[in-house]
C-alpha positions in Angstrom: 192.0 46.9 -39.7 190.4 43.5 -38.8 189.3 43.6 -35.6 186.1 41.9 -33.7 185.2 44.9 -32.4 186.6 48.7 -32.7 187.4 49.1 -29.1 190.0 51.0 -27.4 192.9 49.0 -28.0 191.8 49.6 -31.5 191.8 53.1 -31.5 195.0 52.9 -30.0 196.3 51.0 -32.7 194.8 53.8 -35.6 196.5 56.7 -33.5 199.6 54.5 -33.9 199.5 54.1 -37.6 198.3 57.6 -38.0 201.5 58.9 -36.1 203.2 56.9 -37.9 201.8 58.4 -41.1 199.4 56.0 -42.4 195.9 55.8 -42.4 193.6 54.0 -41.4 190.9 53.1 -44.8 188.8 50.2 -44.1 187.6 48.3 -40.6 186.6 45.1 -41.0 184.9 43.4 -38.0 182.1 41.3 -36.6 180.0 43.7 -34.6 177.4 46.4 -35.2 178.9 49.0 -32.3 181.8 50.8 -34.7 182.8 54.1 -33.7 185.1 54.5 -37.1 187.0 58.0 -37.4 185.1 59.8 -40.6 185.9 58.4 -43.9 186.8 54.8 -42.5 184.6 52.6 -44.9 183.6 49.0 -42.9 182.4 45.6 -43.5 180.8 43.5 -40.7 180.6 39.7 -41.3 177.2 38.9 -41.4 176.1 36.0 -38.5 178.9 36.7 -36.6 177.3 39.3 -34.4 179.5 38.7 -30.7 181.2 35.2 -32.4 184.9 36.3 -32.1 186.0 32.3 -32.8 183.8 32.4 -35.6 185.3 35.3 -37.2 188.8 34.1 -37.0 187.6 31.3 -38.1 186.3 33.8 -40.9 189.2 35.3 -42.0 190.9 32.0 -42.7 188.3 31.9 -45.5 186.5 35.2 -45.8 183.1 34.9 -48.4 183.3 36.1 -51.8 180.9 39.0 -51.2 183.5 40.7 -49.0 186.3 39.7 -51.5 184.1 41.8 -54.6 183.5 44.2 -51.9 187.4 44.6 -51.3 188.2 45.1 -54.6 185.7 47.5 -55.1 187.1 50.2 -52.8 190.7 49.0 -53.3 191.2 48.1 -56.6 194.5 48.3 -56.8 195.0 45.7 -53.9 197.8 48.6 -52.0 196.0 48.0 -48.8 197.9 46.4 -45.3 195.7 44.6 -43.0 196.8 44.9 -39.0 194.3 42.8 -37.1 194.4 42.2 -33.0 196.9 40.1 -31.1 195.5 36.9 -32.3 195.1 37.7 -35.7 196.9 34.3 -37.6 196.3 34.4 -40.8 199.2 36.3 -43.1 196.5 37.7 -45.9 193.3 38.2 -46.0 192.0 38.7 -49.5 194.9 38.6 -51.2 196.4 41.9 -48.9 198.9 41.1 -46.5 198.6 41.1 -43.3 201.3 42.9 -41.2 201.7 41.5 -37.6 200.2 37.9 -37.5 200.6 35.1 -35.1 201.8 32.0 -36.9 199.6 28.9 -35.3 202.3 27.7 -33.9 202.8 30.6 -31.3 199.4 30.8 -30.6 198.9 27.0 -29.4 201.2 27.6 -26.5 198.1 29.4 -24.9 196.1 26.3 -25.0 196.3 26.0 -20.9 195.8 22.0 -21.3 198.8 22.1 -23.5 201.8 24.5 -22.0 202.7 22.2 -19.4 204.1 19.7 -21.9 206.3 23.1 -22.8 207.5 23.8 -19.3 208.3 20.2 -18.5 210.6 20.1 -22.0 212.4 23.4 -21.0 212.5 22.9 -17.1 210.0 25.3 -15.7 208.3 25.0 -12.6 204.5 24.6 -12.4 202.2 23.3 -10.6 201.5 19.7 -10.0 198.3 19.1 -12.8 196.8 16.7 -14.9 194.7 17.0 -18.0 191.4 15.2 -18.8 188.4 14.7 -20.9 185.5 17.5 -18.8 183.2 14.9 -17.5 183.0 14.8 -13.5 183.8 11.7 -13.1 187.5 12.0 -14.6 187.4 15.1 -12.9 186.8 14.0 -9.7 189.3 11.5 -8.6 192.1 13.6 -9.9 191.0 16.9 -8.2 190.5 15.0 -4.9 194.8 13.6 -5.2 195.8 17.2 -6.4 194.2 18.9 -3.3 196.6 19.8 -0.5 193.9 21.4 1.5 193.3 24.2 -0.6 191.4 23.0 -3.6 192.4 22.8 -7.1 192.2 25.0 -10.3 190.4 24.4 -12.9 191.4 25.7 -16.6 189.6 25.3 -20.0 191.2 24.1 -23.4 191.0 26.4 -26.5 188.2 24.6 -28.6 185.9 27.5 -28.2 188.4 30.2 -28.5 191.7 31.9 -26.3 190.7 32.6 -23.0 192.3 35.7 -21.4 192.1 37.4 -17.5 190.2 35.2 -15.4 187.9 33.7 -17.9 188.6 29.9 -18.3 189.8 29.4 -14.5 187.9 28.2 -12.0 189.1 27.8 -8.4 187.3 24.9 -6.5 186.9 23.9 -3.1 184.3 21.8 -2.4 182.1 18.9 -4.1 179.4 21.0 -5.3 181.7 23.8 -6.6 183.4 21.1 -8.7 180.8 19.5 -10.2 179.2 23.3 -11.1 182.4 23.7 -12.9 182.8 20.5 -14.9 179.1 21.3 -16.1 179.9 24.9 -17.0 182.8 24.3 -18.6 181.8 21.2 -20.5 179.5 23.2 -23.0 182.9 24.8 -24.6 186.1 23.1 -23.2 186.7 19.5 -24.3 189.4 19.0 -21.5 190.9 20.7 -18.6 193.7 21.4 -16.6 193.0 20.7 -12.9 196.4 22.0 -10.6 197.2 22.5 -7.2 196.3 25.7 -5.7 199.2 27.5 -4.4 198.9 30.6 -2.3 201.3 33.9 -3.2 201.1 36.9 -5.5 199.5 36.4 -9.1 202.1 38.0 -11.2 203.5 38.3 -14.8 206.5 39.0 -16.6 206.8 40.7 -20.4 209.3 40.4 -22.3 210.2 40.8 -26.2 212.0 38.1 -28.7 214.5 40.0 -31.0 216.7 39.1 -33.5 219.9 39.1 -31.0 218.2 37.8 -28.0 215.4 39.0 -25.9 214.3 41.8 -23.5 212.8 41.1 -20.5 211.1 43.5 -18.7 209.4 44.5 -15.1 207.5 42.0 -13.2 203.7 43.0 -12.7 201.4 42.0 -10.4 197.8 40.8 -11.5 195.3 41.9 -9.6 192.8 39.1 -9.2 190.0 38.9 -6.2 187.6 36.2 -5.3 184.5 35.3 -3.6 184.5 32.4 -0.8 181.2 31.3 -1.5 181.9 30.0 -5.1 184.5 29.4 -7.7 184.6 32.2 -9.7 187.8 34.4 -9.9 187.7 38.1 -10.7 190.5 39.7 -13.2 190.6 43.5 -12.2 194.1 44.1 -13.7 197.6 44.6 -13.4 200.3 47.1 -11.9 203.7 47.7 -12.3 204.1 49.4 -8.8 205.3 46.0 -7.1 208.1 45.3 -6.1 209.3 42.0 -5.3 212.6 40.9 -3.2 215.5 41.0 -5.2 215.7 37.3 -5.4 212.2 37.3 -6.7 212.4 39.4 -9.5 215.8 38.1 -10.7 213.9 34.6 -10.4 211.0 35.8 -12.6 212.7 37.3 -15.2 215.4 34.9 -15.4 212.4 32.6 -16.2 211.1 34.9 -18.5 214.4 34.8 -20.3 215.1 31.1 -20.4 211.0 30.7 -22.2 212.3 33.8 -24.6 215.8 31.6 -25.6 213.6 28.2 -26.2 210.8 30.5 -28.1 213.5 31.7 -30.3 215.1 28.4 -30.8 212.0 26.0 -31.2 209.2 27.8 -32.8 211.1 31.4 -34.4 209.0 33.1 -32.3 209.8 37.3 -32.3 207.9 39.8 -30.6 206.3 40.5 -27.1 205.1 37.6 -25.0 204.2 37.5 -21.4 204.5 34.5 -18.9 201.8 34.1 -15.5 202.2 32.6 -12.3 202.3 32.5 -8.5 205.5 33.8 -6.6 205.6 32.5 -3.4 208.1 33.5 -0.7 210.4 31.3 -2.3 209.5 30.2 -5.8 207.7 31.1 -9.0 205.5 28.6 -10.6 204.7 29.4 -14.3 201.2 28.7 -14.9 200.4 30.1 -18.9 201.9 31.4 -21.5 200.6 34.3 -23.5 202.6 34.3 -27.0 201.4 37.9 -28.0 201.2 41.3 -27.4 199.2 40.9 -23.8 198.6 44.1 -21.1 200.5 45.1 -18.4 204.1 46.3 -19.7 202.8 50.1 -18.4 205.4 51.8 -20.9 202.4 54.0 -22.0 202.6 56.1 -18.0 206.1 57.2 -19.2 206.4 57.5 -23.1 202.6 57.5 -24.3 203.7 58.8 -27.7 205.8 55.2 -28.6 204.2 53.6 -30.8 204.4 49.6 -28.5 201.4 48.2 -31.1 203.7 49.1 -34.1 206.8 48.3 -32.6 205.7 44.6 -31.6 204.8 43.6 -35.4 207.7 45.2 -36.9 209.5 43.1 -34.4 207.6 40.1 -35.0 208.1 40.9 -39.1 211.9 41.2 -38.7 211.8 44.6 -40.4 215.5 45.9 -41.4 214.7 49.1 -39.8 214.1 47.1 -36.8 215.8 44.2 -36.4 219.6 45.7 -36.2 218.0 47.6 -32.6 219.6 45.6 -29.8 217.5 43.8 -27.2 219.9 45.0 -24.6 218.8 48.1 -25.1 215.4 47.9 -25.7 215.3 46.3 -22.3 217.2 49.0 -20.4 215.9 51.7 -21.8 212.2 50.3 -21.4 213.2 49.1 -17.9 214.6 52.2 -16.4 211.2 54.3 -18.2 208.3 52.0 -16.4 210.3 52.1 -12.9 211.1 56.2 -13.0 207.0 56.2 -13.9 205.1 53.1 -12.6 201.6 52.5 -13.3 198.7 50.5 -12.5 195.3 49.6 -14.9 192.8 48.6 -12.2 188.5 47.9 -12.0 186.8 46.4 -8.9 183.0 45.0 -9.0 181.3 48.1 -7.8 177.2 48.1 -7.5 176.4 49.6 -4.2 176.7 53.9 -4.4 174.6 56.0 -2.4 175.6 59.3 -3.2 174.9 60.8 -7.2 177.8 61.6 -9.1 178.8 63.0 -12.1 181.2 61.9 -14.7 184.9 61.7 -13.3 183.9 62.6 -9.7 187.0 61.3 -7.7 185.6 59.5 -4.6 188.1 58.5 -1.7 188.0 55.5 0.6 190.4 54.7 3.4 191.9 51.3 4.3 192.8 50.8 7.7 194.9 48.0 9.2 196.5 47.2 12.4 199.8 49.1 11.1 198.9 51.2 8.1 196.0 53.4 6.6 195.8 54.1 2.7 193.6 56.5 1.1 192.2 55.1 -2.0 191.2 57.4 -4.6 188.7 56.2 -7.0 186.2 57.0 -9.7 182.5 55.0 -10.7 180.7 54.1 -13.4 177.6 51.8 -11.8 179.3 48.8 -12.7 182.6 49.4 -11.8 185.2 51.3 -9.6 188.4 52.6 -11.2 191.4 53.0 -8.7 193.5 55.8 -9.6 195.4 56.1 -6.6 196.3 54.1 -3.6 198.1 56.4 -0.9 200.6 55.5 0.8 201.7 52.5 -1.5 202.8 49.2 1.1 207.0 48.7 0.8 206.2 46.2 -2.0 203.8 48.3 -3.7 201.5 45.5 -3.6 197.6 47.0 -5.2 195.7 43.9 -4.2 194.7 44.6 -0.7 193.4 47.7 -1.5 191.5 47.1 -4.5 189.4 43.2 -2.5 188.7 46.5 0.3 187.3 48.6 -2.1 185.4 45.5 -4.1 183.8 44.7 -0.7 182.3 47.8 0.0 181.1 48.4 -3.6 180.4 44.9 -4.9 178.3 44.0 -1.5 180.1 40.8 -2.0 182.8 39.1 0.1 186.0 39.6 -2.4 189.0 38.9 -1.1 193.0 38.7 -2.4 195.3 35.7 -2.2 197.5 38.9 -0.7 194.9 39.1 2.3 197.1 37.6 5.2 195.5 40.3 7.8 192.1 42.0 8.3 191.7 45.2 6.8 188.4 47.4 7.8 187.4 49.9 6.0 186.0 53.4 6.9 184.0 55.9 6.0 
């Protein structure tokens, strides 16, 4: 395994190939914390220590003291190499590596570069424009692209993929925008400035096969923010939404029409996922995510499928594999995350006055001018875990809740794009 850092996603990954009846021999990564099953020898790249651009950069040409090293505990050069999402290099010391993302996928994430793709295929997007990150490019164009909201601001990829909320910046006044072109000027050499458009932060999943494409559930992203600066906060995604009709057929019809160009253009196979805003009347795609990215939720329902394994032996066009139909890989996935839907879900949480122990379930409760909900939470000092929201809105929609419960933990005034009402909350 080549991984930055043996995480959890990791470990997932090792049960995986363990059910599958492999093991797991060497872990290759760029970190000192490894929590390696017994037996698992490892290699860390020296001077890499928290550089996860430098070790991809790495593996492109690894040194020749891990390459002796290599050959010393697998001398007969049997061993497969799975790495993370954005592993995109096919060997790595003359072993193959199973899974990769060719280049060419993985510069559609670039978020200075996708909108070229959406204009070619017909996507809707935001209104944007791409310059150098100096403040007084910035400026002028953030100024015509403001319709009394403010403007986005997105990163390019010279220092790495950015994923969640990282990279994005949502600005609203003078001094905000010229924090941000600062900031981001020490790793982006251009960004994306966009109109800000108000409606649910969603994505859609879907999978590339070899007779078409699956498409799957639409998700909301769970994304808060504070109105005294630009920052965004990711918390993460659920499956419990449930967009009109229209706007799901909309989203994944979109998410089908980027899976047919994928396939045509660039061979792509394998999971991707699409982001955006979904208004009361439109989606507008915002970045592409040409990899295995979070959110799909089949784990609530069948947590014995191995996804991680499936995805590569998608993307590798195994024979096994590639006669399955994506028809039926999307109904059957489909029908499975509805019957069971799930959410993955973290607020900013500081302020707790009461000690706890380990998995102590604390409850809060929302209450509006129509509705209470009882959230049910657990906390770690740094962090509140939803694990239930009681009763869930018609649409299902976890936002509300989660900017309620971020308020009263954070201490900070985190709100969600979803907040069109007042919500109090009591003790």
């Amino acid at each position: 395994m080549v991984v930055p850092s043996f995480n959890s996603a990791s470990q997932r990954l090792v049960s995986e190939v363990e059910a599958c009846g492999a093991r797991l021999e060497v872990a290759v990564t760029c970190r000192d914390d490894l929590s390696l099953p017994a037996g698992v020898r490892s290699w860390r790249a020296a001077g890499l220590t928290g550089d996860d651009l430098g070790f991809r950069q790495w593996q492109r040409a690894p040194s020749r003291s891990f390459e002796r090293w290599l050959d010393g505990v697998d001398e007969p050069r049997g061993l497969t190499f799975v790495g993370d999402p954005w592993m995109d290099v096919p060997s790595l010391a003359g072993r193959s590596v199973h899974g990769w993302r060719r280049p060419a996928w993985a510069s559609l994430e670039d978020k200075t570069k996708i909108d070229d793709f959406w204009r070619e295929i017909g996507v809707t997007a935001p209104r944007c424009k791409v310059v150098a990150c100096r403040r007084e490019l910035v400026e002028p164009i953030a100024a015509r692209l403001d319709g009394g909201r403010g403007v986005l601001v997105a990163t390019d990829a010279t220092r790495g993929f950015s994923s969640g909320s990282s990279g994005l910046a949502w600005v609203r006044t003078a001094d905000q925008l010229s924090d941000v072109a600062e900031r981001f000027a020490t790793h982006s050499e251009r960004v994306r400035i966009a109109e800000f458009i108000l409606g649910v932060p969603c994505s859609v999943l879907a999978m590339v096969m070899s007779d078409g494409a699956a498409v799957f559930e639409p998700i909301e992203i769970v994304t808060l923010f504070d109105m005294s600066s630009d920052r965004l906060t990711f918390c993460g995604y659920s499956n419990r939404w449930r967009p009109s009709a229209q706007a799901r057929d909309q989203l994944r019809g979109t998410a089908r029409q980027i899976a047919e160009c994928l396939a045509a253009k660039l061979g792509y196979r394998g999971i991707f996922s699409v982001d955006g805003i979904q208004t009361d009347s439109e989606f507008y795609a915002t970045e592409l995510n040409a990899r295995h990215a979070s959110g799909l939720g089949l784990w609530a329902a069948r947590p014995d499928f191995p996804i991680y394994l499936f995805n590569r032996a998608v993307q590798e066009s195994l024979p096994e594999i590639d006669g399955i139909s994506a028809r039926n890989v999307e109904e059957s996935f489909c029908q499975l995350i509805r019957s069971i839907p799930s959410h993955s879900i973290s607020v900013p949480a500081s302020v707790l006055h009461e000690p706890l122990m380990p998995g102590d379930m604390l409850t809060a409760t929302i209450e509006s001018g129509w509705t209470q909900q009882v959230i049910t939470y657990t906390h770690d000092k740094r962090s509140a875990t939803i694990r239930k929201v009681e009763p869930l809105t018609a649409d299902g929609i976890m936002a509300p809740a989660a900017s309620v419960l971020a308020r009263r933990l954070a201490g900070r005034p985190l709100r969600c794009f979803k907040d069109e009402f007042s919500l109090d909350i009591m003790d």
